[in-house]
C-alpha positions in Angstrom: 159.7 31.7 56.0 156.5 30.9 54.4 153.2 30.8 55.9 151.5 27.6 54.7 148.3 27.8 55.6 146.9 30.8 53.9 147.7 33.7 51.2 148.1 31.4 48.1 145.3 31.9 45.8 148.3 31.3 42.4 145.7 30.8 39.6 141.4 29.8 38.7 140.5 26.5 39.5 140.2 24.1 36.6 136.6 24.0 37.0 136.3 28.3 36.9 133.8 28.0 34.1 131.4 25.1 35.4 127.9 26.3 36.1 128.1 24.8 39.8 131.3 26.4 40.4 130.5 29.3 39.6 127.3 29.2 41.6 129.5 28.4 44.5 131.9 31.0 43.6 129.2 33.8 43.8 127.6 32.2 47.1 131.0 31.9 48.7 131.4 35.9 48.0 128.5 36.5 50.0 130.1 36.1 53.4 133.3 36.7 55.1 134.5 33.3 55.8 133.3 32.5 51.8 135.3 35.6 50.9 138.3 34.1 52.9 139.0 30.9 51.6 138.3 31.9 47.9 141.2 34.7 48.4 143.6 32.2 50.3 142.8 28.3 50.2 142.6 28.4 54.0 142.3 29.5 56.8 144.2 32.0 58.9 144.3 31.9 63.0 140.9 34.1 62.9 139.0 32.2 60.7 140.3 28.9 62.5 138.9 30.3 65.5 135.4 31.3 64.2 135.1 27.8 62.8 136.5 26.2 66.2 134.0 27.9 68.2 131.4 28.5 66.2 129.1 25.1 68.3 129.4 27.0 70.9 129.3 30.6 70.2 127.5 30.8 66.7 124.9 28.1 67.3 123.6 30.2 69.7 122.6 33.0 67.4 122.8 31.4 64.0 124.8 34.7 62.8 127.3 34.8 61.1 130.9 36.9 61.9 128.8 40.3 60.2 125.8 40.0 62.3 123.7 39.1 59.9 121.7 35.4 59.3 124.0 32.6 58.1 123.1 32.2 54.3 122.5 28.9 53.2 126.0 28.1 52.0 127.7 29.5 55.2 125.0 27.0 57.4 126.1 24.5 55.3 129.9 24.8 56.1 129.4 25.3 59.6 126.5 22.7 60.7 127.5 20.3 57.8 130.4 19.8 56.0 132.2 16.9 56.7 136.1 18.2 58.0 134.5 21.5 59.3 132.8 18.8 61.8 135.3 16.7 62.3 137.8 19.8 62.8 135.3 21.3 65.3 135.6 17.8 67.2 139.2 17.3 67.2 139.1 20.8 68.9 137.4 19.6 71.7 139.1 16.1 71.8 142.6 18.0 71.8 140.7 20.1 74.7 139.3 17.6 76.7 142.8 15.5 76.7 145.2 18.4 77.1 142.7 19.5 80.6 144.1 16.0 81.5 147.6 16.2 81.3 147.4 19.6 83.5 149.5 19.7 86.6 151.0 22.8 88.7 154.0 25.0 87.5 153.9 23.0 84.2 155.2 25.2 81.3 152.9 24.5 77.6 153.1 25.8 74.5 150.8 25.9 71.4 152.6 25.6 67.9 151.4 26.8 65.2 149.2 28.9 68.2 146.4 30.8 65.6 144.9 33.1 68.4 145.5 30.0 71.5 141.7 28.7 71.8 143.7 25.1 72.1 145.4 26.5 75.3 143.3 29.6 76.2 139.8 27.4 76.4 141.2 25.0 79.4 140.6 25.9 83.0 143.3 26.7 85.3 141.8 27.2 88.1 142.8 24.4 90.3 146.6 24.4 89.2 149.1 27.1 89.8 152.2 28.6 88.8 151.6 27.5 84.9 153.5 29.5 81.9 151.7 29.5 78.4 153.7 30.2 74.9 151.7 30.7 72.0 154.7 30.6 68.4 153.5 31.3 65.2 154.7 32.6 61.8 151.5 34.8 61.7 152.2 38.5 63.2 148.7 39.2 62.9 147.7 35.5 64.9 149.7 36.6 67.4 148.6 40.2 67.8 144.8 38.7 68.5 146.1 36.0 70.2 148.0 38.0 73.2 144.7 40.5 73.1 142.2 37.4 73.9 144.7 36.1 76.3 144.5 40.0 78.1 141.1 40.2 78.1 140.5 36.8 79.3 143.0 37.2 81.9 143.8 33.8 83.1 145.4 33.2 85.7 148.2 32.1 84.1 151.7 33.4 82.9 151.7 34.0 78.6 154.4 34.9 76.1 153.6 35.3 72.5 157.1 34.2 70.4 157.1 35.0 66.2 159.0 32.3 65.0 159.6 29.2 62.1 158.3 25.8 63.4 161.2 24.2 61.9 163.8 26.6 64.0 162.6 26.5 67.3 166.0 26.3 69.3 164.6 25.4 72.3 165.8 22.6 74.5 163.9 20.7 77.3 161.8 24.5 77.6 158.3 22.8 77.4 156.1 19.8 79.6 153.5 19.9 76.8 153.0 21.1 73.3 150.1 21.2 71.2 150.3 21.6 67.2 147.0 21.0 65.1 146.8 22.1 61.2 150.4 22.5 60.8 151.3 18.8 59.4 148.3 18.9 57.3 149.8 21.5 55.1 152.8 19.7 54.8 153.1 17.0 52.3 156.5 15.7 52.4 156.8 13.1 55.2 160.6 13.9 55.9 159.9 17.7 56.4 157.3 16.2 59.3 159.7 14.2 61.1 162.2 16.9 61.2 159.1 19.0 62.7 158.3 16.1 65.4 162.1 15.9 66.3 162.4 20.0 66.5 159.4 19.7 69.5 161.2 16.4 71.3 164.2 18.6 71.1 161.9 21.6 72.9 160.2 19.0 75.9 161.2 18.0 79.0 162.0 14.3 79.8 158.6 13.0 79.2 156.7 15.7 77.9 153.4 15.6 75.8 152.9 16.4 72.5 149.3 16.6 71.7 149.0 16.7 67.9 146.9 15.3 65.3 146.3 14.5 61.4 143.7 13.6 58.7 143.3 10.7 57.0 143.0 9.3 53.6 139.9 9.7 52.2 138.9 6.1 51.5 138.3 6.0 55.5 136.2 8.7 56.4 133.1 8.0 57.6 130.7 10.9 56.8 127.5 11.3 58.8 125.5 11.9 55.2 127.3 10.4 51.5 125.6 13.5 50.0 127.6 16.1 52.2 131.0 14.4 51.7 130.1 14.7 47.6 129.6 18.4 48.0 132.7 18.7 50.3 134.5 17.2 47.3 133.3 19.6 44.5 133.6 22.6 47.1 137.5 21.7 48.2 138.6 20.3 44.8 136.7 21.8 41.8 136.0 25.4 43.5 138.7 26.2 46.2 141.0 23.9 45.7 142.9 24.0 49.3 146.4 23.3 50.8 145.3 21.3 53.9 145.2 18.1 51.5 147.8 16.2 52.9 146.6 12.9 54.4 148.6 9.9 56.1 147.4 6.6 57.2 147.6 6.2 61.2 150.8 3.4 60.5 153.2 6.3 59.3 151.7 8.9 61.9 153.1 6.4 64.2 156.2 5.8 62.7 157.2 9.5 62.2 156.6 10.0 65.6 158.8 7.1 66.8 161.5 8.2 64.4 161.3 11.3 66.2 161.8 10.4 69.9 158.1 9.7 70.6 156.1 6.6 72.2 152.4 7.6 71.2 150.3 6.8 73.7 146.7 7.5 72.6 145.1 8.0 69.2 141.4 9.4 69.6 139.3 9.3 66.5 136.2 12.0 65.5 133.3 10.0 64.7 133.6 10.6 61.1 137.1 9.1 61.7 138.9 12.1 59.4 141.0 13.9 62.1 142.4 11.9 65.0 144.2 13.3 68.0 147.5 12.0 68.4 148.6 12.1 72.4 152.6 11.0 73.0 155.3 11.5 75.4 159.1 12.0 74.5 161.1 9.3 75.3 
């Protein structure tokens, strides 16, 4: 079982001797998210989470994760780049259409889960008798995960489960499952649907699967040209990552359909680069 996300640094980008690169290189190594991605290619469930909440929890301060002023580069990621942005929007689309769907005693789950913010962020207040599962390949996501969910202590029921999206086992055990930056990472369309078909398997009559994809980059819509051109350089020439798997909305649709779903929704970011997919198993 391999963990797709992160931990796969194999060899130097092509570009390793370019003077830009390695300007980026050295300002990359000067923070801890930097430090991160040049060492894995992505991000883990930690990082995820900083970057998720950093509009409303780093924007306050302008720090970054050591304390200490965001450097320019670090600003830049966070406030700027083009799929940071559209990430941190999907986040609260996901959000905002998952508070939604909630009714009492429903059972949800969170797939691949990072530390939960897509489930522990919503308010439960007004709905009882609800049981959270947060599954992930990532021992250490799920360590931080099940401490947030403790000291947050929700009034909810939680479970933390270690285990291969593509084995869940689980039949009609979920109302609603959520899974963003899993698909992403995944480039062969087949491997997907077998995915989408292991979660049908896992609802209930009905259930909701909230998930969502980026698409090719001919149709983003960046807020400035000139960041999208150094989001290019940064994710191809310098850290060349694995989240680089695009589809157009037409086979997102399809491989949900050939799995057992009727999609419902599709909510675009404004930069239209990572829609939120919303569909019930039929």
């Amino acid at each position: 079982m391999e963990i797709l996300s992160h931990g796969h640094m194999e060899a130097e980008p092509s570009a390793a001797t370019d003077p830009e690169a390695l300007r980026l290189r050295s300002a990359l190594g000067q923070f801890e998210l930097g430090r991160f991605l040049l060492d894995n290619r992505g991000l883990n469930g930690h990082w995820t989470s900083y970057v998720l909440l950093f509009p409303d929890r780093g924007r306050q301060t302008n720090l970054s994760s050591d304390g200490t002023p965001l450097s320019e580069l670090e600003s830049w990621l966070l406030h700027r780049c083009p799929i940071i942005l559209a990430t941190q929007e999907r986040f609260r689309i996901a959000q905002t259409v998952t508070q939604q769907q909630l009714r009492a005693g429903m059972a949800l789950a969170s797939l691949p889960c990072g530390l939960m913010d897509d489930l522990l962020s919503l308010d439960y207040t007004k709905h009882e008798g609800l049981e959270l599962t947060g599954i992930d390949l990532d021992p250490e996501a799920l360590s931080e995960a099940e401490n947030r969910c403790n000291t947050l202590r929700l009034p909810v029921a939680a479970a933390f489960e270690h285990r291969d999206a593509w084995q869940l086992g689980s039949t009609e055990r979920w109302d609603l499952l959520t899974s963003n930056g899993l698909n992403i990472y995944v480039q062969e369309d087949d491997r997907c649907v077998d995915f989408y078909r292991q979660v049908s398997q896992a609802l209930r009559v009905d259930g909701i699967f909230v998930i969502s994809f980026i698409t090719p980059p001919e149709q983003w819509q960046p807020r400035q040209a000139s960041d999208l051109e150094l989001q290019r350089f940064l994710f191809q020439k310098v850290i060349p990552p694995r989240w680089n798997c695009f589809r157009e909305e037409s086979q997102m649709r399809q491989h949900l359909k050939d799995a057992g779903f009727a999609v419902v929704a599709v909510h675009h970011d404004e930069q239209r680069m990572f829609p939120t997919v919303v569909a019930r198993k039929y």
